[in-house]
KELUMVEX-15310 format. One line per 10 residues: for each residue x, y, z of N, C-alpha, C. Coordinates in Angstrom, 2 decimals, m for minus. Atoms other than C-alpha are relative to their C-alpha. Layout:
X:Y:Z:X:Y:Z:X:Y:Z; ...;
! end
This chain:
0.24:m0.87:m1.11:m51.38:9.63:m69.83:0.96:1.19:m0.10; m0.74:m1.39:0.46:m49.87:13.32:m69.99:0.11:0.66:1.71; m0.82:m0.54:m1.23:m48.33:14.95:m66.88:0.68:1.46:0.26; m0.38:m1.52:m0.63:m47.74:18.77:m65.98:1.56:m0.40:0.18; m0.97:m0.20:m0.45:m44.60:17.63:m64.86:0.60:m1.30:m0.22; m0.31:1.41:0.26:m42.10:14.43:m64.88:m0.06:m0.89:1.38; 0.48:1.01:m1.38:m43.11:11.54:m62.74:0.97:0.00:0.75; m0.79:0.65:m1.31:m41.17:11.49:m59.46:m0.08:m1.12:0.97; 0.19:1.07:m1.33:m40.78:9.14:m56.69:m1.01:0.44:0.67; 1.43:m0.76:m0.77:m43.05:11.34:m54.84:m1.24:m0.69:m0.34;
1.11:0.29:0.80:m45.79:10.84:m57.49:0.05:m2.03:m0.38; 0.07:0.94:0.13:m44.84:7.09:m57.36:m0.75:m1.04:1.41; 0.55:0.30:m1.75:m45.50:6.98:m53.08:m1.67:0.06:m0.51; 1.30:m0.46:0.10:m48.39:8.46:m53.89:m1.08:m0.79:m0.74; 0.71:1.30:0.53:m49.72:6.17:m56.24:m0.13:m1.16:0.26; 0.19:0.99:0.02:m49.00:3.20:m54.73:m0.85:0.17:1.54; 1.12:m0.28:m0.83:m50.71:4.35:m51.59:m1.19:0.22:0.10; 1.52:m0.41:0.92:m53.70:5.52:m53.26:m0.47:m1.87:m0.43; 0.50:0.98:0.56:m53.78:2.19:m55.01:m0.14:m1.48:1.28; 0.44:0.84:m1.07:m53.41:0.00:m51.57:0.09:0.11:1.24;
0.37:m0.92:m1.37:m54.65:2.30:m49.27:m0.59:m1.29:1.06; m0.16:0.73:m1.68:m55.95:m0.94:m47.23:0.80:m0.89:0.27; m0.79:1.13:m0.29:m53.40:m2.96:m47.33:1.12:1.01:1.38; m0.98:m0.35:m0.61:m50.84:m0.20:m45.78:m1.18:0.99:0.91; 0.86:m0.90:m0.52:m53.44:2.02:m43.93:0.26:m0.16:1.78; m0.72:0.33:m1.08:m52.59:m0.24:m40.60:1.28:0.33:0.33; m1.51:m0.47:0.41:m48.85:0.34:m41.14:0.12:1.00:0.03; m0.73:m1.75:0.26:m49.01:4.23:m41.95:m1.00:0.29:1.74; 0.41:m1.08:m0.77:m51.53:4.84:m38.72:1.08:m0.30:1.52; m0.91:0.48:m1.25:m49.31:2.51:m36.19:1.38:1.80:m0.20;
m1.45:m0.64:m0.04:m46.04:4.63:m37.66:m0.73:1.70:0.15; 0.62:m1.59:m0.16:m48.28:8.40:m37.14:m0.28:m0.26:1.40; 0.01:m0.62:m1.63:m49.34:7.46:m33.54:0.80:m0.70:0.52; m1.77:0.35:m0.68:m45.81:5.99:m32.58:0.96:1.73:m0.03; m0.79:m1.97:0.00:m44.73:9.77:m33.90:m0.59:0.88:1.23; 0.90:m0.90:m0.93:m47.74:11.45:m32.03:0.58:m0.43:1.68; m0.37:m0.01:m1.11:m46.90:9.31:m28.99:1.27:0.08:0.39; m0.86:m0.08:m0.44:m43.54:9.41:m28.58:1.04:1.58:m0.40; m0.13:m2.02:0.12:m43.47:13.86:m29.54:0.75:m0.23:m0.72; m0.91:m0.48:0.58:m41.04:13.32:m32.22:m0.26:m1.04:m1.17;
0.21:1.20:0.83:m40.70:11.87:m35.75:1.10:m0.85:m0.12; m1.30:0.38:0.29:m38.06:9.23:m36.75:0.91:0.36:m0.54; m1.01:m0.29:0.44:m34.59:9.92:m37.85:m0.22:m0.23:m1.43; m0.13:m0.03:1.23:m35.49:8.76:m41.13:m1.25:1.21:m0.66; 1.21:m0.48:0.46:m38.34:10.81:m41.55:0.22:1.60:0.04; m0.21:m0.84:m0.30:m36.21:13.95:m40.73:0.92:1.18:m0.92; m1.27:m0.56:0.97:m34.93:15.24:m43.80:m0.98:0.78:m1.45; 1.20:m0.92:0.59:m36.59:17.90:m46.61:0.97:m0.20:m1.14; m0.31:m0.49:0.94:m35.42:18.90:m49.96:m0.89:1.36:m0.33; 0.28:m1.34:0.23:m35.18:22.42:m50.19:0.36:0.53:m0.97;
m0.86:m1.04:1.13:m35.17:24.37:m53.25:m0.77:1.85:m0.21; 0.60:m1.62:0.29:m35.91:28.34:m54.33:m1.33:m0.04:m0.87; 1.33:0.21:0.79:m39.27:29.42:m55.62:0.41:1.54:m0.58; 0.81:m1.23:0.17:m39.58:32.80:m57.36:m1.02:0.69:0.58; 1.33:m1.26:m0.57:m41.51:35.33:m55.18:m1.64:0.00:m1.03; 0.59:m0.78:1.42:m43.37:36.90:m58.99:0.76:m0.46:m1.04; m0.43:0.06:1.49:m43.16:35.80:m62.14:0.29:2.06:m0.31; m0.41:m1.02:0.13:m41.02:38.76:m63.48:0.73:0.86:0.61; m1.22:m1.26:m0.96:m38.76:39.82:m60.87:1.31:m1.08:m0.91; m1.33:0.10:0.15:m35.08:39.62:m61.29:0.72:m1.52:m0.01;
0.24:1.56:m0.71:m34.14:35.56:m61.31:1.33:0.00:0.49; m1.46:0.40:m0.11:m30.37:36.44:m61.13:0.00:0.71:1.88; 0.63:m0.37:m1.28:m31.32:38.66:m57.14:m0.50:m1.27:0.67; 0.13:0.41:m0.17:m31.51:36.19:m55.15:m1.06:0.39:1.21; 1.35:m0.27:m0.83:m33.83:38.21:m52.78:m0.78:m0.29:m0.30; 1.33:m0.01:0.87:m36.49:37.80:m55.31:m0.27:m1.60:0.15; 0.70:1.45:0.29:m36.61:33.69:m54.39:m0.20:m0.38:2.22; 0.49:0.91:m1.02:m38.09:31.77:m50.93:0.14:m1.62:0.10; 0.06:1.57:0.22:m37.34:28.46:m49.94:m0.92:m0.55:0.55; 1.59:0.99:0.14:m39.86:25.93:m50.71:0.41:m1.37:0.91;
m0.10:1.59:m0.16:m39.57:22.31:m48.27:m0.74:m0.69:m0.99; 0.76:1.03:0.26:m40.61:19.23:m49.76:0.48:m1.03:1.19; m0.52:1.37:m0.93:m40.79:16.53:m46.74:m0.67:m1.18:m0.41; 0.05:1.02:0.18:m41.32:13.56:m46.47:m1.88:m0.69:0.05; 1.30:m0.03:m0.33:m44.87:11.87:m47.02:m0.71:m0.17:1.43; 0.50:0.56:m1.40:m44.92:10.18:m43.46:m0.16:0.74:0.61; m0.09:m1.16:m0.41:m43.75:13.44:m42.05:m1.33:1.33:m0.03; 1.31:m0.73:0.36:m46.99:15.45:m43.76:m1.11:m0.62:0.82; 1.70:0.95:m0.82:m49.54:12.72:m42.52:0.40:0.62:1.36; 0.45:0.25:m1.56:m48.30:13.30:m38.68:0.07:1.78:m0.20;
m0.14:m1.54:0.26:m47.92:17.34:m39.68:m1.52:m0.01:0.17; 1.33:m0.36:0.28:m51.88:17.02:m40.48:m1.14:m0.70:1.52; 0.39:0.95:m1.03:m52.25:14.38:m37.78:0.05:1.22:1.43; m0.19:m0.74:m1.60:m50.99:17.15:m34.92:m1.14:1.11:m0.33; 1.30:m0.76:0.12:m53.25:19.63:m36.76:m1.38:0.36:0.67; 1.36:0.28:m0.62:m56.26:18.34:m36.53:m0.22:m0.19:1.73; m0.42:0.06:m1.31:m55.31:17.31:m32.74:m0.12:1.38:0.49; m0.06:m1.42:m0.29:m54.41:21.25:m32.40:m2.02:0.59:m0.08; 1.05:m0.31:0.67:m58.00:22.10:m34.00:m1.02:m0.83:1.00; 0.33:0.70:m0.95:m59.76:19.60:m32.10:m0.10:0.40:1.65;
0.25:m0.77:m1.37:m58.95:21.34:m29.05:0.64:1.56:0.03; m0.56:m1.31:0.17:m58.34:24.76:m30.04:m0.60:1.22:1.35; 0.42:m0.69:m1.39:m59.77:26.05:m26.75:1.53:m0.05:0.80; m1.36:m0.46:m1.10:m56.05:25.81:m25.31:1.15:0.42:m0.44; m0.73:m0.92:0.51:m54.83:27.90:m27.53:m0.26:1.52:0.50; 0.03:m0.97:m0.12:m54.06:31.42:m26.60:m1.59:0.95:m1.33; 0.84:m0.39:0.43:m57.15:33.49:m27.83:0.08:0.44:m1.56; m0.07:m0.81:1.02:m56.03:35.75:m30.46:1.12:m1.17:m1.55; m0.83:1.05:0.99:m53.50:32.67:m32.14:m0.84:m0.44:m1.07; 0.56:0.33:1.08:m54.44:32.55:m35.57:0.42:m1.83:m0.89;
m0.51:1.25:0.45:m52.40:29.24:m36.38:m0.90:m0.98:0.24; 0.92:1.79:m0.16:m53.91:25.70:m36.66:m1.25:0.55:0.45; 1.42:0.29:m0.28:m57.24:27.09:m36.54:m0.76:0.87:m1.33; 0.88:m0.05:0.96:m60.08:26.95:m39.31:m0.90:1.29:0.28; m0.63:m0.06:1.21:m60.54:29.26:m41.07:0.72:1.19:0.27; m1.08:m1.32:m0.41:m58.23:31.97:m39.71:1.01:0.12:m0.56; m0.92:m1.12:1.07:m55.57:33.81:m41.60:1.00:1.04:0.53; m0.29:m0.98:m0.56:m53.16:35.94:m41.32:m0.50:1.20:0.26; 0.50:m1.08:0.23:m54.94:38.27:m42.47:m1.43:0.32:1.40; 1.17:m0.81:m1.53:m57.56:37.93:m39.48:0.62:0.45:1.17;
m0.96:0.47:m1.01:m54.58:37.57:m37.09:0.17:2.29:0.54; m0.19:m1.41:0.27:m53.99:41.34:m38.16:m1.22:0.88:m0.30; 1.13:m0.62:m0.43:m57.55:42.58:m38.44:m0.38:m0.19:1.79; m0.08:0.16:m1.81:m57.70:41.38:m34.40:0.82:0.62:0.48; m0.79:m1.04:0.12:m54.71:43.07:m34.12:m0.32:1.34:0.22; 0.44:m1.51:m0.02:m56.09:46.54:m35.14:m0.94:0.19:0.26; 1.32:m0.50:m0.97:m59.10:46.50:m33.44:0.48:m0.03:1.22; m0.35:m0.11:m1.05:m56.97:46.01:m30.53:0.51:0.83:0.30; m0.95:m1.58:m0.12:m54.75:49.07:m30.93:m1.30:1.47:m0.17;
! end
């Protein structure tokens, strides 16, 4: 098997979830609506690894303007991230009108065409 990249832990969650998606499926939805219901995630679940991305291939790498930091969180953390989403989306009627966030398929870029039809 050949790999873009070197196997992480990440890519190890990921596989073993994939591989006994029903065994833990009870387990991951209890620990997403224990997050959802109680508005916050756990202490363990509260922690990222942040590193720099390059803007453009070809800018400056030693400028440190030229980089953005990238999170990586945690997987549990993503599921209830997608979990409030959809929730958001789901009832996107009590969102302010023009709020382009959490809603399909809006953009910044429409956020700012609404924008200048308003000016």
């Amino acid at each position: 098997m050949t790999h873009r990249h070197a196997f992480t832990s990440k890519d190890l969650l990921i596989y073993l979830v994939r591989e006994f998606v029903d065994l833990l499926l009870p387990y991951i939805m209890r620990m997403v609506n224990a997050s959802l219901s109680q508005g916050r995630l756990p202490d363990s679940q509260k922690h990222a690894v942040v590193f720099p991305l390059l803007n453009k291939t070809g800018l400056d790498t030693s400028d440190m303007a030229n980089y953005r930091p990238v999170s990586n969180v945690s997987f549990l953390s993503k599921l209830v991230e997608r979990a409030v989403a959809k929730q958001l989306n789901d009832y996107s009627e009590l969102l302010p009108r023009h709020q382009s966030a959490y809603r399909k398929p809006e953009s910044m870029e429409t956020a700012m065409f609404t924008y200048c039809l308003m000016c």
